[in-house]
C-alpha positions in Angstrom: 123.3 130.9 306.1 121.1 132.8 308.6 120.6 136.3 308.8 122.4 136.4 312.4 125.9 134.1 311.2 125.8 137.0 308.5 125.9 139.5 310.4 127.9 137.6 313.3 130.4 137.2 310.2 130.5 140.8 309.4 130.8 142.1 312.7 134.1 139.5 313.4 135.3 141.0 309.6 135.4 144.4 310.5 137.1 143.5 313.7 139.6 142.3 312.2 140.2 144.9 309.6 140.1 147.3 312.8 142.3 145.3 314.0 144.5 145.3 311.0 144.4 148.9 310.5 145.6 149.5 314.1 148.6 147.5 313.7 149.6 149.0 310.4 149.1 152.6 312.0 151.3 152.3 313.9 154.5 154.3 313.8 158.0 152.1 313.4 160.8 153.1 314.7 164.2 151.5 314.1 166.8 151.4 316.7 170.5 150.1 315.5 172.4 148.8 318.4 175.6 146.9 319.3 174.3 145.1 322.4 174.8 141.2 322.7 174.6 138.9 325.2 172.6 139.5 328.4 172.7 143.3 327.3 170.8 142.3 324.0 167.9 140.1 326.1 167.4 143.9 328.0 167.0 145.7 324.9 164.3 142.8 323.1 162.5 143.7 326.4 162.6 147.1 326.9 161.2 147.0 323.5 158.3 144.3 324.3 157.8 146.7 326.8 157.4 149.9 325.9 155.3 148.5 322.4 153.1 147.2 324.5 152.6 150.0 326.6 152.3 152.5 323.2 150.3 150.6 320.8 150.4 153.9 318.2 154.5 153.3 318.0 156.8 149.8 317.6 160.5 150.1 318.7 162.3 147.9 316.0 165.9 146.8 317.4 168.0 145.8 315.2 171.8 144.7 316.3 174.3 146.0 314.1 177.4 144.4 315.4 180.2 145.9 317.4 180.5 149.4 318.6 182.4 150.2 315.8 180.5 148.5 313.2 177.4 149.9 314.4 179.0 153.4 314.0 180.3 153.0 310.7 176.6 151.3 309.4 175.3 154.4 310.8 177.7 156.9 308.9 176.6 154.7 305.9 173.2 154.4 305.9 173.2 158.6 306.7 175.1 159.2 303.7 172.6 156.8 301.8 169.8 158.8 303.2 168.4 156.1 305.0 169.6 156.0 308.5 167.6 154.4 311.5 165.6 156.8 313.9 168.1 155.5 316.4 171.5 154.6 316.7 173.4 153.7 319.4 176.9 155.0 319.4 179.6 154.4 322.1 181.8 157.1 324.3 184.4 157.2 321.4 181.9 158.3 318.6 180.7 161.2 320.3 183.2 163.7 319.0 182.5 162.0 315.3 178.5 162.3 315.6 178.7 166.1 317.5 181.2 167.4 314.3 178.5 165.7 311.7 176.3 169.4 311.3 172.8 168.6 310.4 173.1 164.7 311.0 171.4 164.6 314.3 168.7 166.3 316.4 169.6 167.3 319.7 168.0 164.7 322.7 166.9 167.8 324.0 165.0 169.1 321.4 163.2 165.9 320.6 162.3 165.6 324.0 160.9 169.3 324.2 159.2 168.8 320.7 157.4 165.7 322.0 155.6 167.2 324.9 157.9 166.3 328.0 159.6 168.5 330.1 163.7 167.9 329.5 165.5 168.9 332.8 168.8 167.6 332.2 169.3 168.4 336.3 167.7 164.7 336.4 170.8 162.7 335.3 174.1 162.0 336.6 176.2 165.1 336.7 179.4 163.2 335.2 177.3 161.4 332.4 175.2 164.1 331.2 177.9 166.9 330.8 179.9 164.2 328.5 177.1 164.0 326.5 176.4 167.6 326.1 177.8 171.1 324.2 180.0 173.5 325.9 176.5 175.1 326.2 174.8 172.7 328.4 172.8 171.4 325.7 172.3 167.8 325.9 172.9 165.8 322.2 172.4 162.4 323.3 170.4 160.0 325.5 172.6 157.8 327.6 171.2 154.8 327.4 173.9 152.6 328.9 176.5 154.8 330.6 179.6 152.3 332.5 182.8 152.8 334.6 185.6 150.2 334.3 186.0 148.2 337.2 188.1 145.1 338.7 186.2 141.6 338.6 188.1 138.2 339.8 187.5 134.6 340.5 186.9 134.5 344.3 187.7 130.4 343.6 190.4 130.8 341.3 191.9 133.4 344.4 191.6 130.7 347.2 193.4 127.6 345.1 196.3 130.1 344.6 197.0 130.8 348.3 195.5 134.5 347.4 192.5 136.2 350.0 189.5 135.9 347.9 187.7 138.6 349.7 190.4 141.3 349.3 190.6 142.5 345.4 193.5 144.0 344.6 193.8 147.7 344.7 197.0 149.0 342.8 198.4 147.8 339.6 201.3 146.8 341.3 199.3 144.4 343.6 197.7 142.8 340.2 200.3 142.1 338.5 202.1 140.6 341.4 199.0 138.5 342.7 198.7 137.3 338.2 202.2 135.9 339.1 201.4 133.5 342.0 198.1 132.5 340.0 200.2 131.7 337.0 202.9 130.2 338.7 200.8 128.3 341.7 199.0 126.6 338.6 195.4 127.4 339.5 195.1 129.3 336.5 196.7 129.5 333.3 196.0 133.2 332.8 196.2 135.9 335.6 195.1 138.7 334.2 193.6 140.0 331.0 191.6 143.1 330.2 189.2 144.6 327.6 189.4 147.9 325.7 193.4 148.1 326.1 192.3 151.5 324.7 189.5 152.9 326.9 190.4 151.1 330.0 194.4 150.9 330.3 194.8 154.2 328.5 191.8 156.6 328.7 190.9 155.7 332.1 194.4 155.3 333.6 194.8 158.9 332.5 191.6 159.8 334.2 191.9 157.5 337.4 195.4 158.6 338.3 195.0 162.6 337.2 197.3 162.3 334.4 196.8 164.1 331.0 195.9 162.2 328.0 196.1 165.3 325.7 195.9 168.6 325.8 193.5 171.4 325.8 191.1 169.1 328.4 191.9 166.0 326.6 189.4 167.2 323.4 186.4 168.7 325.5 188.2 172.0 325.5 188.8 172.2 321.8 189.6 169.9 318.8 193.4 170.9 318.8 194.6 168.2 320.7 198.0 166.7 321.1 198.1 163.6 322.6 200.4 162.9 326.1 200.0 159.4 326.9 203.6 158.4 326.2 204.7 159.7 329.7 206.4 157.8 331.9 203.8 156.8 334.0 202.0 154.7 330.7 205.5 153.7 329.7 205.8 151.8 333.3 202.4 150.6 332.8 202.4 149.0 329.5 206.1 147.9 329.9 204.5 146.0 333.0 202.0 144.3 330.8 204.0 143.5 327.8 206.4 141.5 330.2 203.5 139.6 331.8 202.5 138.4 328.2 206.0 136.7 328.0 205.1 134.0 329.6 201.0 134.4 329.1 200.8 135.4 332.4 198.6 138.5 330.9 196.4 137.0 327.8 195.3 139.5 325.2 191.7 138.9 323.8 191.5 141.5 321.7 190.5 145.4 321.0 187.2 145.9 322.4 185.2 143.0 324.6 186.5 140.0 323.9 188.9 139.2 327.0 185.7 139.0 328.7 185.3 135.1 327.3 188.9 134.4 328.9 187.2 135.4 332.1 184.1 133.9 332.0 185.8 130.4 331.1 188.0 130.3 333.6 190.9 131.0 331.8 191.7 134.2 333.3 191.6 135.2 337.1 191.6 138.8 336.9 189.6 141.2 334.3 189.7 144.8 334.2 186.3 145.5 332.2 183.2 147.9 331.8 180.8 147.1 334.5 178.6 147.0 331.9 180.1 143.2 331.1 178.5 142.1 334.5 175.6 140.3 332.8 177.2 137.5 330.9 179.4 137.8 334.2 176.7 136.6 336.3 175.5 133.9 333.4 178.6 132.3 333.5 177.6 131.2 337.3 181.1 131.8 338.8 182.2 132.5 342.1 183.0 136.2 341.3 184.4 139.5 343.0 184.4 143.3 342.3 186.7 145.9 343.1 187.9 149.1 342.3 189.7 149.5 338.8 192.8 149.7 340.2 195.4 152.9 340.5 199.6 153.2 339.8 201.3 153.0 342.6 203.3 156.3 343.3 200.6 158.6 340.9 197.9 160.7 341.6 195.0 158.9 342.1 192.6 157.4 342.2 190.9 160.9 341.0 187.6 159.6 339.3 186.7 157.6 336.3 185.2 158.9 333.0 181.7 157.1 331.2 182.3 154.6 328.9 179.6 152.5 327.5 176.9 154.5 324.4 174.3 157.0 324.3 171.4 157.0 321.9 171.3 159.4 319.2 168.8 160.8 316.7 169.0 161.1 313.4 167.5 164.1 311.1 165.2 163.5 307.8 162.3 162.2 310.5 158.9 162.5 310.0 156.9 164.7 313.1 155.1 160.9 314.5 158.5 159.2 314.4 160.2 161.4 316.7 157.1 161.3 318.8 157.8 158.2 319.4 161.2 158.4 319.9 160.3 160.9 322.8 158.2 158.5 323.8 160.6 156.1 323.7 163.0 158.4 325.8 160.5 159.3 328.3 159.7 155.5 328.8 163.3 155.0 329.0 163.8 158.2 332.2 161.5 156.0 334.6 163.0 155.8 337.9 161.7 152.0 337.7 162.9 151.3 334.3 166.5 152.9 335.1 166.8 151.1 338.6 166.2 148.0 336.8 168.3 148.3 334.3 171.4 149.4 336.5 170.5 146.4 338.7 170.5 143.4 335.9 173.2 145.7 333.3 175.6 146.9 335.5 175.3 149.9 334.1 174.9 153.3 335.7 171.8 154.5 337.0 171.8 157.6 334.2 169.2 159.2 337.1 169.8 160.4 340.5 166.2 159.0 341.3 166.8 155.8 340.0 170.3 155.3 342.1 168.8 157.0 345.2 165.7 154.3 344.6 168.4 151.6 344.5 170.1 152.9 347.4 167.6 152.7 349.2 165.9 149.4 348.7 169.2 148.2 350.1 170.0 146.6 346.7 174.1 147.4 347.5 174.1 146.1 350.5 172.9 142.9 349.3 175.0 143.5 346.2 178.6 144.2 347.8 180.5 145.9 344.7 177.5 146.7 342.9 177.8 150.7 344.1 181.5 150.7 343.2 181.4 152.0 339.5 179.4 154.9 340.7 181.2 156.0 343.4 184.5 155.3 340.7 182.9 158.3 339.1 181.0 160.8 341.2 183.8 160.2 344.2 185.6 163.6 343.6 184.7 166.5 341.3 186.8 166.1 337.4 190.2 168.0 337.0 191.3 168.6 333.4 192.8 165.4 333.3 189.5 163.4 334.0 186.3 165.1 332.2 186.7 162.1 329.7 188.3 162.4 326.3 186.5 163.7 323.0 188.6 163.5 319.6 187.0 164.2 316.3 188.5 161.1 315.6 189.1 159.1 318.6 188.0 156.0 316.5 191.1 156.3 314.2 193.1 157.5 317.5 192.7 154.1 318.7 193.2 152.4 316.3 196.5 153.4 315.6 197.0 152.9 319.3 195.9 149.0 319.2 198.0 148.6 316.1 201.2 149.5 318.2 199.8 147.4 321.5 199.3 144.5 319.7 203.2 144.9 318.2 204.2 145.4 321.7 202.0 142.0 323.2 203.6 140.2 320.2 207.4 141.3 321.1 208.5 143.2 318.3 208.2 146.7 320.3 209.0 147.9 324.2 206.2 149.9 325.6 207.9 153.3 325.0 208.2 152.5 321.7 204.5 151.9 321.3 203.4 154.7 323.0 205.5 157.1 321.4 204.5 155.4 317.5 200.9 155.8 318.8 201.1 159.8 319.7 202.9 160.8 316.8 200.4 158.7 314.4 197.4 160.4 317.0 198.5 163.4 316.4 198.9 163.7 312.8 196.1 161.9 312.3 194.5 164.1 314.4 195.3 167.3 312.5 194.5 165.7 309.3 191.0 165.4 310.5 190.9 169.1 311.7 192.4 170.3 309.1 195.6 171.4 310.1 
């Protein structure tokens, strides 16, 4: 061996130590989530991304299974002492991760502690006050903030004598145009709907300015006592629970999974986050958006309230992983990045530059529908009935509230029955937790 292939040979060695060194420097960061579908393919590449972009830091994703699941792995792995960096937890944990003292950093302060200016005037007044304390202080990053909407088979419409540009915009009009789809034969299903919870109770509260509990529905203190047993929900549900008779309404389940009665075909109508719009789109249908629709004879529609998850941080960190996580945060605030996301998600622009960028590229006028959850939400300023709805335990809560729907879809209860066995489990379970 020559002189030069030595040192040729040493020179490519220490290269490739280099090389090795760099990649173990750098700082990992996991981040649990509960994204599938489409929605997981966007967070595998915002995480090709942004460690391409930072080679000191690698975003690890790791999918953790449903909302809930992911939730309850995080609450695990805390108490084990060995949480992620980064969990993704939806609308309904908020109350549980804002009550756990010491758990989590503030978005805000990791943020500020990383070097970047925080200006929480940035974001979209209706997300980022859900996401904050009474004092303005911002907990959470929301990653993938959604408003329920109205999709529908434009085909599906047209082979049941029905105008398939013309979505229906009361629940009275919905449930009479799931009849002539069900009983014209072009479907076998007419309507079904996800998160019976967030969507048919939560939101129905919100959209027609009806209260869902006291004391600002949660955000005005942790002494709630529920109120969606009034007539209004009773009519509602009672309307449901007949159409299921005869399958006109097909129940899918608790959280996401009437979506696949959609996307099949199976379905005409789906009330769902517009989040869902990926697999949506996949599915190649002939589809339609409209307004989540309002009761006839009530007070809306008022506005919507945020569904969807935020992105939380846990404490017990070392100084370069949350760093990276503000890093990470920062990457995640581009007006680029969030006007892509909104465009391919369905989710809400989370900044006012990102949906005035989409705005104006003309995106929704190419898009009809597209704009619809956002105007759902930012249409009028929130009463008390329609800031959202924060329980210390609005997991259990609705639990205990699909536990009595799915009695009622199954015929062994009427809808007031239901809704009154739901609030009086809600509330006691609800002062259990408190401490009352």
């Amino acid at each position: 061996m020559t002189m030069k292939t030595i040192v040729k040979s040493v020179i490519a060695a220490g290269a490739s130590m280099l090389m090795a060194s760099s990649a173990l420097a750098a700082t990992e960061i996991a981040w649990w989530h509960a994204m599938t579908g489409a929605n997981n393919e966007v967070v595998e590449q915002l995480a090709k991304e942004f460690n391409e972009a930072h080679p000191d830091y690698k975003i690890m994703p790791v999918f953790k299974g449903t909302y809930p699941e992911t939730l309850n792995a995080g609450i695990a792995a805390f108490r084990a002492k060995q949480p992620p960096a980064i969990i993704q937890v939806f609308d309904v944990g908020t109350g549980v991760m804002m009550g756990a003292q010491g758990a989590v950093v503030p978005v805000a302060d990791v943020l500020t502690k990383g070097g970047f200016k925080f200006d929480k005037g940035a974001y979209l007044p209706g997300i980022v006050s859900y996401y904050s304390k009474p004092d303005g202080t911002m907990l959470s990053f929301p990653y993938n903030s959604s408003s329920p909407i109205l999709y529908y088979n434009k085909d599906i419409f047209t082979k049941a004598g029905l105008y398939a540009d013309a979505p229906p915009k009361t629940w009275g009009e919905v449930f009479e145009a799931a009849k002539k789809i069900k009983a014209s034969g072009a479907a076998n299903c007419g309507f079904t709907s996800t998160w019976l919870t967030w969507i048919q109770t939560e939101n129905f509260a919100a959209w027609n300015n009806l209260s869902y509990g006291t004391n600002e529905n949660g955000l005005g203190g942790t002494d709630v006592t529920l109120k969606f047993n009034a007539e209004p929900f009773v009519k509602h549900f009672q309307a449901i629970a007949d159409l299921a008779k005869d399958g006109t309404f097909r129940y899918g389940g608790r959280t996401s999974e009437a979506k696949q009665l959609f996307t099949s075909g199976e379905c005409a109508i789906l009330t769902e986050s517009s989040g869902g719009l990926g697999d949506i789109v996949k599915s190649g249908m002939n589809y339609g958006i409209g307004q989540l629709p309002y009761a006839d004879g009530a007070g809306g529609p008022q506005n919507t309230i945020p569904g969807g998850a935020s992105l939380w941080v846990f404490g017990g960190k070392t100084d370069a992983e949350y760093k990276g996580v503000a890093e990470f945060f920062n990457f995640l605030s581009q007006t680029k990045i969030q006007a892509r996301l909104h465009q391919v998600s369905g989710y809400l622009p989370v900044t006012t530059a990102a949906y005035e960028e989409t705005k104006k590229s003309g995106f929704y006028d190419k898009n009809p529908g597209r704009e619809t959850p956002i105007q759902q939400m930012m249409g009028k300023a929130p009463t008390e009935n329609s800031k959202g709805v924060r329980l210390v335990n609005l997991p259990q809560v609705r639990d205990i509230m699909n536990e009595e729907f799915e009695s009622m879809l199954a015929g062994k209860q009427d809808a007031k029955a239901a809704l009154d066995k739901a609030v009086t489990r809600g509330n006691a379970a609800i002062k259990q937790a408190i401490g009352k």
